[in-house]
C-alpha positions as CSV (number, residue, x, y, z in Angstrom):
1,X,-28.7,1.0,17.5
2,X,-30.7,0.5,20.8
3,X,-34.5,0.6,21.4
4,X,-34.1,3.7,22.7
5,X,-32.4,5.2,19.9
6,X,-35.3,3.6,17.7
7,X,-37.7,5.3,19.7
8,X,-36.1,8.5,19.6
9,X,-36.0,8.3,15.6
10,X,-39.5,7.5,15.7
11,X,-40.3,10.3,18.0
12,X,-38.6,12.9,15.7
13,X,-39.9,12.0,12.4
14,X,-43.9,12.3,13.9
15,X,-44.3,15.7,14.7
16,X,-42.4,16.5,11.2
17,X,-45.0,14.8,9.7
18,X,-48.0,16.8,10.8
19,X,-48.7,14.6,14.1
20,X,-50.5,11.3,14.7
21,X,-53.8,13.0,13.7
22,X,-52.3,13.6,10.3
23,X,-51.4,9.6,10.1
24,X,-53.6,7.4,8.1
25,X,-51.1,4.1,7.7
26,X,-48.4,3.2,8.2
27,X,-46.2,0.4,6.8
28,X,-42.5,-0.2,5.5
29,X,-41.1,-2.2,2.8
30,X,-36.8,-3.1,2.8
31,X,-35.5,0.5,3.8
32,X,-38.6,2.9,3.7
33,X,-41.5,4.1,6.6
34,X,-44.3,4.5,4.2
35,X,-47.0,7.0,5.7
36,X,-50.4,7.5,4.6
37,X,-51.2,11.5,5.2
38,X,-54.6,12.9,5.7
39,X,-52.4,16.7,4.5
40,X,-49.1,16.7,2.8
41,X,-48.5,20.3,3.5
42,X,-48.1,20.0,7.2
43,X,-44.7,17.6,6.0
44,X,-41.3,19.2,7.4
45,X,-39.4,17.7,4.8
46,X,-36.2,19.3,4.8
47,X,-36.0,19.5,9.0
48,X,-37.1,15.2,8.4
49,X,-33.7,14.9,6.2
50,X,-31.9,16.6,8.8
51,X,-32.8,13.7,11.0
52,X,-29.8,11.9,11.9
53,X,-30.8,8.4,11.4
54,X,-33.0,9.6,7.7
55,X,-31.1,8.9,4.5
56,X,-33.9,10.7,2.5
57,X,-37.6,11.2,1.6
58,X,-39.2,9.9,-1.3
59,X,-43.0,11.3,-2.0
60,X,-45.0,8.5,-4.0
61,X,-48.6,7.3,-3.0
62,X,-47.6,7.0,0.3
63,X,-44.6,9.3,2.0
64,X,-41.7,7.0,2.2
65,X,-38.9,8.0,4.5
66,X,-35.7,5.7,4.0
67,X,-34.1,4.6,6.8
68,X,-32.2,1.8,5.7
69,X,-32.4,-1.8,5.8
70,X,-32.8,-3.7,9.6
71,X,-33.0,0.5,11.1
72,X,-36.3,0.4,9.2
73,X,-38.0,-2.9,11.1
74,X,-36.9,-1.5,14.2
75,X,-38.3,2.1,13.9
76,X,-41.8,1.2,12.4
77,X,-43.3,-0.5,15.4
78,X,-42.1,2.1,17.4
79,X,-43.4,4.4,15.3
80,X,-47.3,3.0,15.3
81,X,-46.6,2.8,19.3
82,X,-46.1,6.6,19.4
83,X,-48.9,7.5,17.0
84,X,-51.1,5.5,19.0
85,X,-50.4,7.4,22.1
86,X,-50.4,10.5,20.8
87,X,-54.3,9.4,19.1
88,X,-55.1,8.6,23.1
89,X,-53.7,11.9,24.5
90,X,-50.4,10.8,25.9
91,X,-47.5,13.5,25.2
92,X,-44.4,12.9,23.2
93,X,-41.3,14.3,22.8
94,X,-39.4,15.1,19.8
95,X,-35.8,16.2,19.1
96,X,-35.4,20.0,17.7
97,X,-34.8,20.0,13.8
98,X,-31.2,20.3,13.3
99,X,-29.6,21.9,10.6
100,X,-30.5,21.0,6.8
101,X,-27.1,20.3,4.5
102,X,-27.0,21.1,0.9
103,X,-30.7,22.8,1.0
104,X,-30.1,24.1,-2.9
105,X,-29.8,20.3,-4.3
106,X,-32.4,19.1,-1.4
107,X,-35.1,21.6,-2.8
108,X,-34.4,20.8,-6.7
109,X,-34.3,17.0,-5.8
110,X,-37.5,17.3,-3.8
111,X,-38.8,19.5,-7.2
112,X,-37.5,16.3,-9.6
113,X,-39.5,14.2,-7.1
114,X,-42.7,16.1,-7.8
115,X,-42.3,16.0,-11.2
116,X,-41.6,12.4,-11.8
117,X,-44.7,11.6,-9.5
118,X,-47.1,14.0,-12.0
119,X,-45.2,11.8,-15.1
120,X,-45.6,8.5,-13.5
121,X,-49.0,9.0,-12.5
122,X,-50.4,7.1,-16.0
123,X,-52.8,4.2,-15.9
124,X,-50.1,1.7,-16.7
125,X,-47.6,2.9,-14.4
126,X,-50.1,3.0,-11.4
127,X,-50.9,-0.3,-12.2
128,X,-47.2,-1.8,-12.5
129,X,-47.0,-0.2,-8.4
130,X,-50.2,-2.2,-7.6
131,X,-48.5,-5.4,-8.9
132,X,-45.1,-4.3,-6.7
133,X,-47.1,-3.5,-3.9
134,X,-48.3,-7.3,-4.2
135,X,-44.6,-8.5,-4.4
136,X,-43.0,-5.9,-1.9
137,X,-44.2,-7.5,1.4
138,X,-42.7,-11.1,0.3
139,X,-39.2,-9.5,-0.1
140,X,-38.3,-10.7,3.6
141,X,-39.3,-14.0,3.5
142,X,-37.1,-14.1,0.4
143,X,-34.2,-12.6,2.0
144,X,-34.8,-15.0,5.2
145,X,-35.1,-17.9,2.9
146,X,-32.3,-17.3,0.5
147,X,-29.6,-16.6,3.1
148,X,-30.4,-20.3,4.5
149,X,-30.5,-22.0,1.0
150,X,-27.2,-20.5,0.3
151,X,-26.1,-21.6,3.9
152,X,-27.4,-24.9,3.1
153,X,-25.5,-25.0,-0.3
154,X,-22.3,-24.1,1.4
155,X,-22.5,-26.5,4.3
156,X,-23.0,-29.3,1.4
157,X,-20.0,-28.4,-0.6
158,X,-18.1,-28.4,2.2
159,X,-19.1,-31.7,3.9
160,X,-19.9,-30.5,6.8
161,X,-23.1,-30.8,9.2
162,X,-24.9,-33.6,7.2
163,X,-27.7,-34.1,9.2
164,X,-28.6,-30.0,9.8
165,X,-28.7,-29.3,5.7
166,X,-31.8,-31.3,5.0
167,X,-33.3,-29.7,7.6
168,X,-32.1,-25.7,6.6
169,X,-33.4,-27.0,2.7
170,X,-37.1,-27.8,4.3
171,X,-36.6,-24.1,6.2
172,X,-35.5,-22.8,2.6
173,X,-37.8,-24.4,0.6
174,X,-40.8,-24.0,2.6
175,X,-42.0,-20.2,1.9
176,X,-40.8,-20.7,-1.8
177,X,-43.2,-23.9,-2.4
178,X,-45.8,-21.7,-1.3
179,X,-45.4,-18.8,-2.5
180,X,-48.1,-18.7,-4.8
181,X,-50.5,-19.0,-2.0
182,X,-48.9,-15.8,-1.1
183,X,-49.3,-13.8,-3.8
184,X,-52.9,-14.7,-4.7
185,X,-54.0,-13.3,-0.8
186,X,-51.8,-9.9,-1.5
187,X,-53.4,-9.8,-5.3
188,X,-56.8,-9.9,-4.1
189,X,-56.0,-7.5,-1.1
190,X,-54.5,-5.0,-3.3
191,X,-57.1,-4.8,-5.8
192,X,-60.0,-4.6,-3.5
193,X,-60.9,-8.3,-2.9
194,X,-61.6,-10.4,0.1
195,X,-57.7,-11.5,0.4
196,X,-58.2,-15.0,1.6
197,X,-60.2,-16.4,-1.5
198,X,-57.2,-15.0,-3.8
199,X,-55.4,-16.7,-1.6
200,X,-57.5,-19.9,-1.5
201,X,-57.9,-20.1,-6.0
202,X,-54.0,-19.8,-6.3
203,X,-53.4,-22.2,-3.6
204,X,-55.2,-24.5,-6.5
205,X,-51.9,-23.9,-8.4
206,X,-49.7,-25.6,-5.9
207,X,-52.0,-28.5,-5.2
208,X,-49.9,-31.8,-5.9
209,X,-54.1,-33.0,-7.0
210,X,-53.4,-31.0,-10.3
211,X,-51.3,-33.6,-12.0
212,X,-54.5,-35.9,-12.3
213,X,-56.1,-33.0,-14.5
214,X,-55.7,-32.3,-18.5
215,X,-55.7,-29.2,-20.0
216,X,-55.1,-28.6,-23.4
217,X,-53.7,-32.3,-24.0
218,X,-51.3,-32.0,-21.5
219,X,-50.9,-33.0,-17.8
220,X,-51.1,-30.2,-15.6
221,X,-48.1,-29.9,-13.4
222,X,-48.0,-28.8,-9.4
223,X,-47.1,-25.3,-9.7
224,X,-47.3,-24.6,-13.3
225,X,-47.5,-21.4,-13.7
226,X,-46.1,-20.0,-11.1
227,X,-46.6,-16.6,-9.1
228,X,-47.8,-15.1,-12.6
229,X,-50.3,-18.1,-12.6
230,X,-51.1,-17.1,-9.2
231,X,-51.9,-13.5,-9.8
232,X,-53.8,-13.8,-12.7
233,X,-55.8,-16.2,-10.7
234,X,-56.6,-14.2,-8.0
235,X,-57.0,-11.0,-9.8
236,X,-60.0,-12.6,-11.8
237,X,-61.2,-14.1,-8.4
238,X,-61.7,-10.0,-7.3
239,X,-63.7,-9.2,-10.5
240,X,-65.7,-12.5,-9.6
241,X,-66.2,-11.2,-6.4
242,X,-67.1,-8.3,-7.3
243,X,-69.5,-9.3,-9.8
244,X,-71.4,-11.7,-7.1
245,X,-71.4,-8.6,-4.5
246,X,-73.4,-6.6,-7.2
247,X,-76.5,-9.1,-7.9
248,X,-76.2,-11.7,-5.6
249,X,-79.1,-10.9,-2.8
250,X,-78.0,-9.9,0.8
251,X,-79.5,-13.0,2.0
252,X,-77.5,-15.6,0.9
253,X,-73.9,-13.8,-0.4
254,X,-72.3,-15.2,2.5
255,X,-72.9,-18.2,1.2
256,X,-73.2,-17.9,-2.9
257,X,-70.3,-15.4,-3.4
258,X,-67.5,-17.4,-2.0
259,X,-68.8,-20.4,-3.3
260,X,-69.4,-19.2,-7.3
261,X,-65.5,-17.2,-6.6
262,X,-63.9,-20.1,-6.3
263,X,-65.2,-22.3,-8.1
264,X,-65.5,-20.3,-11.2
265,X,-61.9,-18.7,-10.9
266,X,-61.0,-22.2,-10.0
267,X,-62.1,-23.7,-13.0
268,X,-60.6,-21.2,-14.9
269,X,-57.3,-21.3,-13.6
270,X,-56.8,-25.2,-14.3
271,X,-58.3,-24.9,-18.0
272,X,-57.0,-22.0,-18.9
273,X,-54.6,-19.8,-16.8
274,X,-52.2,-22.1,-15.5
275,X,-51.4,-23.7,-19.0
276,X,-51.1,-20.0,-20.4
277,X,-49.1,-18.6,-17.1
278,X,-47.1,-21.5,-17.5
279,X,-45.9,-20.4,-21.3
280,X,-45.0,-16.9,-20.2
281,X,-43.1,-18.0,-17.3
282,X,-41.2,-20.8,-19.4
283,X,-40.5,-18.3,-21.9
284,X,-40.0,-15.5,-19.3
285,X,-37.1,-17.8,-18.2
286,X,-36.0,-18.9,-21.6
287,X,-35.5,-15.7,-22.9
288,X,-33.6,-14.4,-19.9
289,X,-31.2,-17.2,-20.6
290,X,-30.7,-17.1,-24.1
291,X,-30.1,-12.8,-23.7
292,X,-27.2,-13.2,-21.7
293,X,-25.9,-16.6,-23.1
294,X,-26.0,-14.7,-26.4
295,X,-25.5,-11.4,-25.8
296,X,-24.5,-11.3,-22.1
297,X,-22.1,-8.3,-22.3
298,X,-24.4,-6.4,-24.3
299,X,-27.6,-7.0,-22.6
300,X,-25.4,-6.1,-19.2
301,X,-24.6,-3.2,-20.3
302,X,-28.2,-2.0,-21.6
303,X,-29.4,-3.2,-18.5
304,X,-27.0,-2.2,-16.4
305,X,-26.9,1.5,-17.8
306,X,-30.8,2.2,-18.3
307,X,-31.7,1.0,-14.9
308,X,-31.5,4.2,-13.0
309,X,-34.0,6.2,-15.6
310,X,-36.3,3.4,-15.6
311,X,-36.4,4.1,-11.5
312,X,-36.8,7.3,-12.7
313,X,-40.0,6.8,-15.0
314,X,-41.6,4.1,-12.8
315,X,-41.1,1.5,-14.8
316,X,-38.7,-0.6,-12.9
317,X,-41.8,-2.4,-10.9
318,X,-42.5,-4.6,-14.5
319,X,-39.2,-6.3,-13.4
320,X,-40.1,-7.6,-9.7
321,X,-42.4,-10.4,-11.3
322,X,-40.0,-11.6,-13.4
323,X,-37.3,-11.9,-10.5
324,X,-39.8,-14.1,-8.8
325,X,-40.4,-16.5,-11.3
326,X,-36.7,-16.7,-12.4
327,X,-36.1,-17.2,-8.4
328,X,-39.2,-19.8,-8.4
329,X,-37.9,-21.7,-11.6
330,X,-34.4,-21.4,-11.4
331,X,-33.2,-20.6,-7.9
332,X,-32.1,-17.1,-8.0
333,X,-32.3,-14.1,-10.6
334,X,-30.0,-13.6,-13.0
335,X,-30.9,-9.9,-13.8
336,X,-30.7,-9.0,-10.2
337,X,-26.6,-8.9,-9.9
338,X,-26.5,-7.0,-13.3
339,X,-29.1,-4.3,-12.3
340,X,-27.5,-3.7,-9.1
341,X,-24.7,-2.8,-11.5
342,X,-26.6,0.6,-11.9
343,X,-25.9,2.0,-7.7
344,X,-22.2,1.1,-8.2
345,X,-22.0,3.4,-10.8
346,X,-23.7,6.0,-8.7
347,X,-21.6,5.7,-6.0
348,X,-18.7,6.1,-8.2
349,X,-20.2,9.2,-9.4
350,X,-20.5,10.6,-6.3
351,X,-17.0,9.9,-4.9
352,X,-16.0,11.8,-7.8
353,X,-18.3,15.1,-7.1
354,X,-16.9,14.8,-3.8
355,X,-13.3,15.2,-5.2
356,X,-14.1,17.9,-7.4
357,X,-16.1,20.2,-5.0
358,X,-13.4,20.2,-2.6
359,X,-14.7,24.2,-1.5
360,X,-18.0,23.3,-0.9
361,X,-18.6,21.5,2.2
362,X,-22.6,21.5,2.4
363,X,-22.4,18.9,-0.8
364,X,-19.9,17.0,0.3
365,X,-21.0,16.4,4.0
366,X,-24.2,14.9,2.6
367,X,-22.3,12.8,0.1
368,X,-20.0,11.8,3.5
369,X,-23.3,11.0,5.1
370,X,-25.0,9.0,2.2
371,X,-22.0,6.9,0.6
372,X,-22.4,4.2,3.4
373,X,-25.5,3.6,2.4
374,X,-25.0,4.2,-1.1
375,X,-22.5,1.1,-0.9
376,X,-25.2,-1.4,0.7
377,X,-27.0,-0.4,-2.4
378,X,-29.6,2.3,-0.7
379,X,-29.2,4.9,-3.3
380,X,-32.2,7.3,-3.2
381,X,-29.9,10.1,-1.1
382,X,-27.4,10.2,-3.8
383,X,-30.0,10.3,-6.6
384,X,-31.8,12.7,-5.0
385,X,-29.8,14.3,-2.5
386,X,-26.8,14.5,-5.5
387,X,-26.4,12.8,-8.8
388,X,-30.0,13.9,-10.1
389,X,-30.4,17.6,-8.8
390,X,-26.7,18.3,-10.3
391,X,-28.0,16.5,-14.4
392,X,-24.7,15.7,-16.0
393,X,-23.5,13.3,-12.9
394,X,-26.7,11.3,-12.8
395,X,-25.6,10.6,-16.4
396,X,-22.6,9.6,-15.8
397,X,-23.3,7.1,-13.3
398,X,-25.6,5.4,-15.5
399,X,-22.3,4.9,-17.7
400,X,-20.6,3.6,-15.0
401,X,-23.6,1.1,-14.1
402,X,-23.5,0.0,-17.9
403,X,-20.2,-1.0,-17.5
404,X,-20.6,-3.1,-14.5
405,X,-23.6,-4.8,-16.1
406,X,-21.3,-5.2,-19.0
407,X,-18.7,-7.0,-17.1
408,X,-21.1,-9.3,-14.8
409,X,-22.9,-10.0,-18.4
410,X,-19.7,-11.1,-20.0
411,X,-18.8,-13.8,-17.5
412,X,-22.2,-15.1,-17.9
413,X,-22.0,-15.4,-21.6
414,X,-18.7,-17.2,-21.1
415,X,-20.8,-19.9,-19.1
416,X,-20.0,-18.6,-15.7
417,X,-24.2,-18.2,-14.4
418,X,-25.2,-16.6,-10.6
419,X,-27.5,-15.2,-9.5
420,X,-29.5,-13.8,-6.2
421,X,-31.6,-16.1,-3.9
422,X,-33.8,-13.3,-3.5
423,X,-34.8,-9.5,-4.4
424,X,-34.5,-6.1,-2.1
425,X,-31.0,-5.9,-1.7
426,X,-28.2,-4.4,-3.9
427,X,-24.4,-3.3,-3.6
428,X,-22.6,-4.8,-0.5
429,X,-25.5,-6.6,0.7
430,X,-26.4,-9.0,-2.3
431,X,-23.3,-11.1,-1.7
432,X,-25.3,-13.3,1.0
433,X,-28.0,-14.0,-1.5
434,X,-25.6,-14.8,-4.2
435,X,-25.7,-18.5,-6.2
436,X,-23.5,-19.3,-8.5
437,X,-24.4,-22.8,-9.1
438,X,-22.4,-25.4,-11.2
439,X,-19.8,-21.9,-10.8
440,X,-18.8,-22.6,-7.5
441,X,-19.5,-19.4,-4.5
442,X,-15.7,-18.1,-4.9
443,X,-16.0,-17.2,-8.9
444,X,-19.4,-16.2,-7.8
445,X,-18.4,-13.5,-5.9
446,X,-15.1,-12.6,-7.8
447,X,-17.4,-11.8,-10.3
448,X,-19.6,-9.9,-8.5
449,X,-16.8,-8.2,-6.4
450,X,-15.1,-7.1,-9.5
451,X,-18.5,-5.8,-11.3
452,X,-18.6,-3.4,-8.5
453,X,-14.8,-2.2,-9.2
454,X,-15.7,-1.5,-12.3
455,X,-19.0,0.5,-11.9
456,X,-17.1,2.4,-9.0
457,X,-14.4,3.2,-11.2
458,X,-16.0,4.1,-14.9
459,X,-18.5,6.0,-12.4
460,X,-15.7,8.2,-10.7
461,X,-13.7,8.5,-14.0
462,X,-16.8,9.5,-16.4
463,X,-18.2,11.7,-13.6
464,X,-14.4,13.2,-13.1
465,X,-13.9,14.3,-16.6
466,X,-17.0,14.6,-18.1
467,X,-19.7,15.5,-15.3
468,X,-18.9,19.1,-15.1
469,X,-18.9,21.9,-17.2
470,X,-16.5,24.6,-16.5
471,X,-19.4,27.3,-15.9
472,X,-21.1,24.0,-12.8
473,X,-17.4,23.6,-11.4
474,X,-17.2,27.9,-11.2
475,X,-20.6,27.9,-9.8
476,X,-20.8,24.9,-7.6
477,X,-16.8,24.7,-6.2
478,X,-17.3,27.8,-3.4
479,X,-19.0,27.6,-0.1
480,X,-22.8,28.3,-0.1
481,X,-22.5,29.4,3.1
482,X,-18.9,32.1,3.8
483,X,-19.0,32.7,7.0
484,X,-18.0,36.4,6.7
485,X,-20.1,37.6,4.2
486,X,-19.5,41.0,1.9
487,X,-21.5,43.9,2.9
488,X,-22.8,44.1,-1.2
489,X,-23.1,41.2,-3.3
490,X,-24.4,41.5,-6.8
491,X,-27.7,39.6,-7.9
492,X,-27.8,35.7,-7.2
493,X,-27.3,33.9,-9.6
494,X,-28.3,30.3,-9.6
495,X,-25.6,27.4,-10.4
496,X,-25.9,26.0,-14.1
497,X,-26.5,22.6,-12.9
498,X,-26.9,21.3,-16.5
């Protein structure tokens, strides 16, 4: 797409959001424009799906509008350009709302939305999306840095540019030696601290210095502990802070409260956090190991299958911690290729509505429009635009993600262990950030490939035979919209979608 075309994007999604006056932030994450909104109710959000370039609208803490992966990098900047104009008087243009595409399914999916926002709106849950909101912004540097390790791994098994591959491994490594450093200053952002002391107690993790000090008995070791290490660190550090703001006098907290915030989350980290962070993680990683060593076909095809509802109940954000430290211990995730099992099986699903609602165009032009990016593992506008409004299919594609979890957990309990370099990316585009290892790239990706096949296909078939009642397919297989109408028509009667 060209600037323009990103402008233009930007320039019909702002006046569907209530206007630059009704903007309070505005940030994105892998494929979503999150906006802070001083009034929901002046959202347009049926005439925003209707946007070309929108794939769907997901309303959390912050209204998230997904655009895709790369699309969304480009649009946000123009986006903040355009609300800032419009904040200093300057006029903009918008494209006319076109017409909205299966509006029945959009309004029950927006409905599910609002409900599973009231049911995920717990203690625990709001504070899982405060520790992904710490993770979230590392996700490109990741990405960046995982494609060049795996370029770097390539060009070594293939002989080839000798001199250039220690230099792409420094490029790799880099971000992931720090990384700790990193999630300390967004811990201590998110929960209300000065960022740059979080930052500056969990840099103590990293520091090679550590290896002098004992805790517990033991040598402490550089980076023991890990980004868990690092949060925990830096999430004390804010409470320190915070205590220090309280009763420390005005006159000398510029001095006192950094000073007594990192030295006493400091000394707490080395002898006591690090040693205990350190456990988790080891175990965190040991346990990962041993589940699909042991069980690998099993455990693929629990995780694989109950992905999707755990989306669904918020829960899903426990799991982006444990990616990182199985990336920072091990290289890549092994969970990662077995979870994205779970949007195979939902693009399955939906080929398979598609096939069986051949007389109702509205639902299949916005399965048309969402399969490609259903297939580079964007799924929110077949969960919501499809699979979830319509019950039994959103079912049925969680049985077609258990089986591909099943089948990429097999090969791992036969001995055959990948991974992803990185988190944020599913279907189609994880096969950059794929490692195989000892495994070699090809059977890396056979795997892979063929874990797809198989949640694409046990999607379709389950969906095919067993997604529809007779009384959905006699409700849902005519067009919404004849283009003759009758003159009398009997009481409406809405589709049994369950």
């Amino acid at each position: 797409m060209s600037p323009d075309t990103h402008r233009a994007t930007a320039a019909a999604i702002l006046p569907l959001v209530g206007g630059p006056d009704n903007i309070t932030s505005v940030a994105h994450c892998m494929t979503r424009l999150r906006i802070g909104l001083r009034d929901r109710a002046l959202v347009q959000d049926e005439a925003l799906k209707a946007v070309p370039a929108v794939l769907g609208v997901v309303d959390d803490d912050t209204y998230q509008i997904v655009l895709g992966p790369g699309a969304v990098a480009r649009v946000t900047p123009e986006f903040e350009a355009l609300v800032e104009e419009g904040r200093a008087g300057e006029p903009q243009a918008a494209e006319p709302p076109r017409p909205v595409t299966a509006a029945g399914l959009a309004d029950r999916g927006a409905a599910l939305r609002e409900a599973r926002k009231a049911r995920n709106a717990t203690p625990l849950k709001l504070f899982l999306r405060r520790v992904a909101n710490i993770f979230v912004p590392l996700i490109p540097a990741l990405i960046g840095c995982g494609i060049i390790a795996g370029l770097a791994g390539v060009l070594t098994n293939l002989g080839w540019l000798p001199t250039l591959v220690p230099a792409l491994a420094a490029i790799a490594s880099g971000f992931m030696s720090l990384i700790a450093v990193f999630v300390g200053y967004n811990t201590a952002k998110e929960f209300g601290g000065t960022a740059i002391l979080g930052g500056a107690v969990a840099a103590i993790i990293v520091f090679p210095g550590v290896a002098k000090i004992d805790a517990f008995g033991e040598h402490l070791s550089p980076g023991q502990g890990g980004v868990l290490g690092a949060l925990a660190a830096a999430y004390l550090a804010v409470r320190v802070e915070r205590l220090c703001r309280r009763w420390v006098p005005e006159a000398v907290d510029a001095l006192v409260t950094p000073t007594l915030t990192v030295l006493v989350a400091g000394l707490a980290t080395l002898f006591g956090l690090m040693f205990l962070a350190g456990e988790v993680s080891a175990a965190i990683g040991g346990f990962a190991t041993w589940l699909l060593a042991h069980g690998g076909a099993f455990a693929g095809l629990v995780l694989g299958g109950l992905f999707l509802p755990l989306v669904m109940l918020g829960l899903h954000q426990a799991l982006i911690p444990i990616h990182t430290t199985l990336i920072e211990q091990n290289g890549y995730t092994v969970l990662l290729p077995i979870l994205a099992m779970a949007g195979a099986g939902q693009v399955g699903a939906a080929i398979a509505v598609y096939v069986r609602l051949p007389r109702n165009p509205s639902i299949r032009t916005t399965i048309r429009s969402a399969l490609p990016a259903g297939f580079l593992g964007v799924g929110e506008p077949l969960i919501y635009g499809v699979s979830l409004p319509l019950g039994r299919p959103f079912v049925t594609a969680c049985v077609g993600g258990a089986a591909g979890g099943a089948f990429v957990g097999l090969f791992n309990q036969l001995g055959v262990a990948f991974g992803s370099t990185a988190i944020g990316p599913s279907g189609w585009a994880l096969f950059p950030l794929l490692d195989g290892g000892s495994s070699g790239m090809g059977l890396t990706l056979a795997i892979y490939g063929g874990g797809l096949a198989v949640g694409y296909l046990v999607g379709f078939l389950a969906t095919y035979f067993f997604g529809f009642t007779r009384q959905m397919l006699a409700d849902l297989d005519t067009d919404p919209d004849p283009a003759a109408p009758p003159a009398t028509a009997e009481p409406t009667k809405h589709p049994a979608l369950t």
